[in-house]
C-alpha positions in Angstrom: 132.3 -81.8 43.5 129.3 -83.6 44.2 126.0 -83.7 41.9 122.2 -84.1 42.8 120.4 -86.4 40.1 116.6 -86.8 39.8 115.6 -90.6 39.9 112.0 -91.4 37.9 109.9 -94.0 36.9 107.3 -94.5 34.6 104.9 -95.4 37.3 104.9 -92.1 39.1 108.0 -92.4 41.9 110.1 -89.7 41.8 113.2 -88.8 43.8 116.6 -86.5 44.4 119.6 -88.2 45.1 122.8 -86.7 46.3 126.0 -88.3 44.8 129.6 -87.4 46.2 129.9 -84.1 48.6 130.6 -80.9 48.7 134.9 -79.5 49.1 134.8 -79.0 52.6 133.1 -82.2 54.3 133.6 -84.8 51.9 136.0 -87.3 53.8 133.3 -87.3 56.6 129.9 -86.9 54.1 130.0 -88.4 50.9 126.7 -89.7 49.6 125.0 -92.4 47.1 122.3 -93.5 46.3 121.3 -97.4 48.2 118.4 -99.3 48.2 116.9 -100.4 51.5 114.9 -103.7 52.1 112.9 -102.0 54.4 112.9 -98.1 53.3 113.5 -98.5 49.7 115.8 -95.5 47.6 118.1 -93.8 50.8 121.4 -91.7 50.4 124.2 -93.2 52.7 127.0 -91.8 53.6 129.5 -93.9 52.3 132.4 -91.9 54.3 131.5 -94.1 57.0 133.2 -97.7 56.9 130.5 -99.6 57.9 127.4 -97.8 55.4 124.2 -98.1 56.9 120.1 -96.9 56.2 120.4 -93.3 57.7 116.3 -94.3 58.8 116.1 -97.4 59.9 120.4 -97.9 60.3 120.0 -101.1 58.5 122.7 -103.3 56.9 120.6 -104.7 54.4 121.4 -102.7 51.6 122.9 -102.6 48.4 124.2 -99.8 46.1 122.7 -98.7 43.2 125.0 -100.1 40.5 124.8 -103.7 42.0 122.7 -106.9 40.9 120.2 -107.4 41.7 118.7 -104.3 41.8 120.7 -102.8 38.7 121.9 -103.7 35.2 125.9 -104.8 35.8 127.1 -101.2 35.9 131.0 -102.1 36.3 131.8 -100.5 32.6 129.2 -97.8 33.9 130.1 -94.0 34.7 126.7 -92.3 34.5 126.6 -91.5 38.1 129.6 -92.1 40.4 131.4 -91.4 43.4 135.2 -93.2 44.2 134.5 -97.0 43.9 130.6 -96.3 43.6 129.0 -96.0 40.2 125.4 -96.9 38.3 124.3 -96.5 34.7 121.2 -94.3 33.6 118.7 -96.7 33.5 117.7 -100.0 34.4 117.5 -99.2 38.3 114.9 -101.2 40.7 112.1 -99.1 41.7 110.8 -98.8 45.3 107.1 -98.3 44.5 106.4 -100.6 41.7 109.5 -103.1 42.0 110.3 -103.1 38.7 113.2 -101.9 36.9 112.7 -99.3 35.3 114.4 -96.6 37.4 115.8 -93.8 35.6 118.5 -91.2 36.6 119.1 -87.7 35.3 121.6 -85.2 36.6 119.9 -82.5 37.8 122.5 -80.2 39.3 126.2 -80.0 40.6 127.7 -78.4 43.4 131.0 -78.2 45.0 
């Protein structure tokens, strides 16, 4: 069952951002949410082995969850997705750069 949560910040970003699948694709297209040095807040499909920017196919990026552009989410089960997983809050921001990115689950669906 996979979830869509609504990432915010304070100084007017907003996003949707799909975590886990749906029952019948996901061991081919499971997603989370990474943060791209070039395209900023992407969902990768982390079904893939190697995950990659789905724009720009990029290796340069880092899952939300992870230092340095989150809190230390290892004791963290807000948002996750087999070994992925992020707290609430605390999340860099792709507009402003700070980190103040906050997630809310918006919906589920399976």
């Amino acid at each position: 069952m996979g979830s869509v949560f609504e990432a915010s910040c304070p100084c007017g970003f907003q996003g949707s951002m799909t975590v886990g699948a749906g029952r019948s694709d996901f061991q081919t297209n499971s997603k989370f949410p990474f943060y791209c040095d070039t395209c900023g807040m992407v969902e990768v499909n982390i079904s893939d082995p190697t995950p990659i920017c789905p724009q720009c196919q990029s290796t340069q990026i880092t899952p939300y969850g992870k230092p340095p552009i989150s809190p230390d989410g290892s004791n963290s089960y807000y948002m996750q997705w087999g070994k992925y997983r992020a707290g609430k809050g605390g999340h860099l921001c792709p507009k402003c750069k700070a980190n103040s990115i906050v997630f809310e689950r918006y919906m589920m669906f399976d």
